[in-house]
N, C-alpha and C positions, 0 to 999 in steps of 0.2 A: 075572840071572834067565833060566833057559832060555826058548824060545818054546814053545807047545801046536801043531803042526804043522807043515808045511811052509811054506818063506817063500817065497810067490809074488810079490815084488816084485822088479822092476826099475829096476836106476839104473843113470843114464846113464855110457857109457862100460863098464857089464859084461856079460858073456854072459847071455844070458837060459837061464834052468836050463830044460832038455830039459822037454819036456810041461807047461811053464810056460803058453802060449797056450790049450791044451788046458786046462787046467783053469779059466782064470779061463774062456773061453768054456761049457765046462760049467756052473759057477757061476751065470753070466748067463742060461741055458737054465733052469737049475730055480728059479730066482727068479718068481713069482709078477708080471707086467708093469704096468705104471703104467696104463695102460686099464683092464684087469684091478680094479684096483685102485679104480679111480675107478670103476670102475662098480658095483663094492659100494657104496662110499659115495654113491654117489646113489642108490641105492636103499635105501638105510638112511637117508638126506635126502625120500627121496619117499613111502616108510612112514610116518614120525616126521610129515614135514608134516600127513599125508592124516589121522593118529591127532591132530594137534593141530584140524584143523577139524573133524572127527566130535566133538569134547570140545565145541567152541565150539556147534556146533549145537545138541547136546545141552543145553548151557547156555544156548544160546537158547529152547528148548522147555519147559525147567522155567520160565526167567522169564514164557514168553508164559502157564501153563499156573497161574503165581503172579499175573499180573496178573490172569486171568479168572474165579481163586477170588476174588482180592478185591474186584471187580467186584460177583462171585455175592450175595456177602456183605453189599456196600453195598447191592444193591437189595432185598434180602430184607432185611434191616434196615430201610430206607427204610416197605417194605412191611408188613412186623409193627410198622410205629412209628402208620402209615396206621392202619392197623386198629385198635389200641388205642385210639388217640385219637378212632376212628370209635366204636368202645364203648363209649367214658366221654362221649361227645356221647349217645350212646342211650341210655344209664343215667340221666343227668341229666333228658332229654327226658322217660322212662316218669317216673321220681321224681317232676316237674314236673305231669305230667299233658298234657305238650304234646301225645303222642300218642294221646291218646284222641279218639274220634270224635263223642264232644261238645263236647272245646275244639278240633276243628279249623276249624271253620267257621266261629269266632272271631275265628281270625286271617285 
């Protein structure tokens, strides 16, 4: 099988082909550097993070914002349960006649 290119390999004991240095160093020059490199990926590590604690927050704010509907809920429930039961005391009292101002002075 033919190669695709020129063979820029050296082994020991043969002449190194003319513009052979020359080009692996070219090579090495337009290759993108390992710093380079790493410092994409931590900041694709420092994006990604910063996007996972903005979620979290986030998720924290609906929970705090879920506990204090159902807070709302219990007391206002608590409170329409107060009042009915305060109603059906005062319906029973007028039925009764408790609240008239001739059996109060009764009791």
């Amino acid at each position: 099988m033919e190669s695709q290119g020129p063979n820029i390999t050296h082994r020991a004991g043969e002449r190194p082909v003319p513009g052979q240095a020359q080009m692996q160093r070219d090579g090495l020059v337009n290759q993108p550097s390992d710093t380079q490199n790493q410092g994409q990926e931590n900041n694709f590590l420092q994006q990604t993070g910063d996007s996972v604690k903005n979620m979290a927050q986030g998720a924290t704010t609906i929970a705090q914002g879920a506990v204090q509907g159902v807070s709302n809920v219990a007391q206002g429930t608590a409170l329409g349960a107060a009042n009915i039961a305060q109603g059906a005391a005062d319906a029973v009292k007028n039925t009764l006649g408790k609240n008239s101002p001739d059996n109060l002075s009764a009791y």
